[in-house]
N, C-alpha and C positions, 0 to 999 in steps of 0.2 A: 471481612474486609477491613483492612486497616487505615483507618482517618489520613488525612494530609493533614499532618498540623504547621508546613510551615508558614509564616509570614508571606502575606501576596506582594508580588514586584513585579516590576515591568521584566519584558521579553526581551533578547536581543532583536535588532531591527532586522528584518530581512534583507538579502544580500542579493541583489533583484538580477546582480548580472550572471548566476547560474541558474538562472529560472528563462521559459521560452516567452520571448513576445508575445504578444495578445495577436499581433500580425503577423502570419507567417504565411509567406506568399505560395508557396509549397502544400502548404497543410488548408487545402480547400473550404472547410467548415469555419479555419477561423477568420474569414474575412466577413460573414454578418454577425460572429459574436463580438468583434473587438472593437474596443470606444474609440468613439468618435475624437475624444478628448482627452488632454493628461488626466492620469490617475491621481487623486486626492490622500493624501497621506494621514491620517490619520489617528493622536495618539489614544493611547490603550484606554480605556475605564474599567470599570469591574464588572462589566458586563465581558471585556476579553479576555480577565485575566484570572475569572472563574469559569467553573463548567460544569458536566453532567457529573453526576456519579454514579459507578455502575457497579452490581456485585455479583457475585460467582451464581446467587440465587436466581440472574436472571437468565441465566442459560441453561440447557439444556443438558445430558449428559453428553450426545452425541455433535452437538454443535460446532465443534473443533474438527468431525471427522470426518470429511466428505467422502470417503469409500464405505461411508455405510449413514449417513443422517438421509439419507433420500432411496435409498434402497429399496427396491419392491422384493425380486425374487431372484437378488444373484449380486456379484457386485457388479461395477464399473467398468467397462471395457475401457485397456489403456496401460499406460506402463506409471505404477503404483509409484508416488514422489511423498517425500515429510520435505517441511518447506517449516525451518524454524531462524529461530535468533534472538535479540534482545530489543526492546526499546529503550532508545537511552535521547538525554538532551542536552545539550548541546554543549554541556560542559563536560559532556561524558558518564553521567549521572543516570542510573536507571531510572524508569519510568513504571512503579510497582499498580499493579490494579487499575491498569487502563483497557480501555474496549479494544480488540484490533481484529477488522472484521473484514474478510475478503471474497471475491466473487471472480469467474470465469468462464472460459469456455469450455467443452468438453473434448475430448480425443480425437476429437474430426474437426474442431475448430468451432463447432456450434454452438451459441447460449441460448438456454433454454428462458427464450423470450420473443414473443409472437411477431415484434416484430423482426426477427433474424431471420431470414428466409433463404439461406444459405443451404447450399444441397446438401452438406453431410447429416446424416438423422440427426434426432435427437437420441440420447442415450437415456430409456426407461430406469436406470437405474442411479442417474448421475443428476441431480440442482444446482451445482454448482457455487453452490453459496455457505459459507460456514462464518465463526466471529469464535472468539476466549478472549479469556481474560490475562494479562502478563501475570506472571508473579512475585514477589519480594526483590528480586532482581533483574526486574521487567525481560523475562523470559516469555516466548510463545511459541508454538510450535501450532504447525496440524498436519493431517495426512489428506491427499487426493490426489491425481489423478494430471500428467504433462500437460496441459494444454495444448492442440493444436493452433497453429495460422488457420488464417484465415484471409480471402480476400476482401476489399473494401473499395468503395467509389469516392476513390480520390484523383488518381490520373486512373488510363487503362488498366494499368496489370500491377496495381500496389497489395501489398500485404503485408498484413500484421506480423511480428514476432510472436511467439508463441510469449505470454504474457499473464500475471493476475494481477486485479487489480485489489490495492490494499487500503481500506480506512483505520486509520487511528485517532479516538478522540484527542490523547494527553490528559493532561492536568486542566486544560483551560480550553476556551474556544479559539485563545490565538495561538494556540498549539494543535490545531485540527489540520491533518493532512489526509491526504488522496493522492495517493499516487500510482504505480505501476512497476512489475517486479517482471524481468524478464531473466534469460537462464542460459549462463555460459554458454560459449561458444557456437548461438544462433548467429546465420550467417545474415538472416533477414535485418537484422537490429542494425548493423550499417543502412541497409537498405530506406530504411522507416521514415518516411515523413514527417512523423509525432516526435518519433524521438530524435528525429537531426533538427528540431524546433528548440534541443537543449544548448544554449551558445555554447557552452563547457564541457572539455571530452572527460574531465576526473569525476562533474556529476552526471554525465551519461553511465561513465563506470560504475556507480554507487548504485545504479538501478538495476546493474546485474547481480544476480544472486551466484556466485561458485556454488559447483560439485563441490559437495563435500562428504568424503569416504566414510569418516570417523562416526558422522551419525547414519550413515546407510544399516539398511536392516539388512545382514546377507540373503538372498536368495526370496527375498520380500520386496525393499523398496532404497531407491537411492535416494538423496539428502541434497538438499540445495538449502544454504545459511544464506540469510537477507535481514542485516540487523537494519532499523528502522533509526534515526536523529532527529527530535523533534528540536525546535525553538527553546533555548535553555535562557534562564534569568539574568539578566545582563548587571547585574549589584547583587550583595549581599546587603545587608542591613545595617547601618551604623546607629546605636542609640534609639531603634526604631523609626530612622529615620532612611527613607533614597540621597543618598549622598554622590557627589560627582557626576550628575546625571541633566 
C-alpha cells in the first residue's frame, strides 16, 4: 500500500442541483425520510477530510469475483458480465488504493436477503456481494453476473432497472459515495422512479455504465466501463497555506 503523503485541503462543495431532492413526490419511501427542515451546511474539519485506510491484505483472493467467492458446486446462473474503470476526482486525478465495494441482485432479480421475498429463487451459487481495491491508477474491475429487474411497492407495477449498487470510501469521509450503476440501453431506466428523482439528464447519463467490446472476454463475458468521480480538492497550497478560499 502506498501512503498519501499529500497536504490535507478542503473538497470542492457539492453541486446540490444534480443530486435528487430528499422529497420526491414519485419516489414513495422518500416522504418519511425527508427533513422537515433546510439542510445545514456545514464546513469540513479533519474529521471529513481524513479517512479509513484500507490495504490489499484485507481482502481476499476471490473477493473481486463473484462468479466464483460464493460458489458451492457449479457457477452462477446468468449471462457472465466484468464491470470495470477508474476512480478519479474531481480534477480528473486517479484515486490509487481506495475500497470500492459493490452489491446486487441475482439473474432473476433476487438478493439474497431475508427480507427480499421476491419469487424468483435464490441462486445457491451466487452472494452477490464483492469489494478490491483500485490501483496506482485507481483502476477496478470485477467479474459477475447481469442483474435482473425486479419489482418494487412504489405505485402498482414499478420496477427496478437492472442495477448494482457501488461504495467507494476515497481518500476521505467527504469523499464517501454510494451510488448505483445501471447498463446501456435498459429500457426500464427511463421508467424508474429513483432515478427520474436525478434533476439532471447528463448525471442520469453518468449512472450508465456502456458496452464496452474492447474489454469483453470472447465467448466468456461482455464488459460494461463505469468510471466512478469523487469530490476533488478545491486549492492547491500556497506557502502551506489555503489561499483564496
Amino acid at each position: 500500500m502506498i501512503a498519501d503523503t499529500r497536504p490535507l485541503a478542503e473538497f470542492y462543495q457539492r453541486d446540490r442541483t444534480l443530486h435528487p431532492p430528499a422529497f420526491a413526490q414519485n419516489y414513495k419511501t422518500s416522504v418519511p425520510r425527508s427533513p422537515k427542515q433546510a439542510l445545514i451546511s456545514m464546513e469540513n474539519t479533519i474529521s471529513e477530510i481524513t479517512g479509513p485506510r484500507f490495504g490489499h491484505t484485507d481482502l481476499g483472493p476471490l473477493d473481486h469475483d463473484l462468479l466464483k467467492n460464493f460458489a458451492k458446486d457449479g457457477d452462477p446462473v446468468g449471462e457472465r458480465i466484468i464491470v470495470h474503470g477508474r476512480v478519479l476526482d474531481e480534477n480528473g486525478r486517479p484515486v490509487p488504493n481506495t475500497l470500492v465495494e459493490i452489491w446486487q441482485a441475482n439473474a432473476g432479480g433476487r438478493y439474497r436477503h431475508k427480507k427480499d421475498m421476491y419469487l424468483a429463487p435464490i441462486d445457491p451459487n451466487f452472494g452477490g456481494c464483492g469489494r478490491t481495491m483500485t490501483d496506482e491508477n485507481g483502476y477496478y474491475f470485477f467479474r459477475t453476473v447481469k442483474p435482473g429487474a425486479y419489482p418494487w411497492r412504489n405505485w402498482v407495477n414499478n420496477w427496478r432497472p437492472a442495477h448494482i449498487h457501488v461504495s467507494v470510501f476515497g481518500t476521505a469521509f467527504a469523499q464517501r459515495l454510494i451510488t448505483q450503476m445501471y447498463f446501456e440501453g435498459d429500457p426500464l431506466i427511463a421508467k424508474c422512479p429513483i432515478v427520474n428523482t436525478v434533476p439532471d439528464a447528463d448525471a442520469i447519463d453518468r449512472l450508465i455504465a456502456p458496452l464496452d467490446m474492447n474489454a469483453s472476454i470472447p465467448l466468456d463475458s461482455l464488459a460494461y466501463k463505469f468510471d466512478i468521480v469523487l469530490r476533488g480538492r478545491r486549492s492547491t497550497l500556497f506557502e502551506n497555506r489555503l489561499e483564496g478560499n
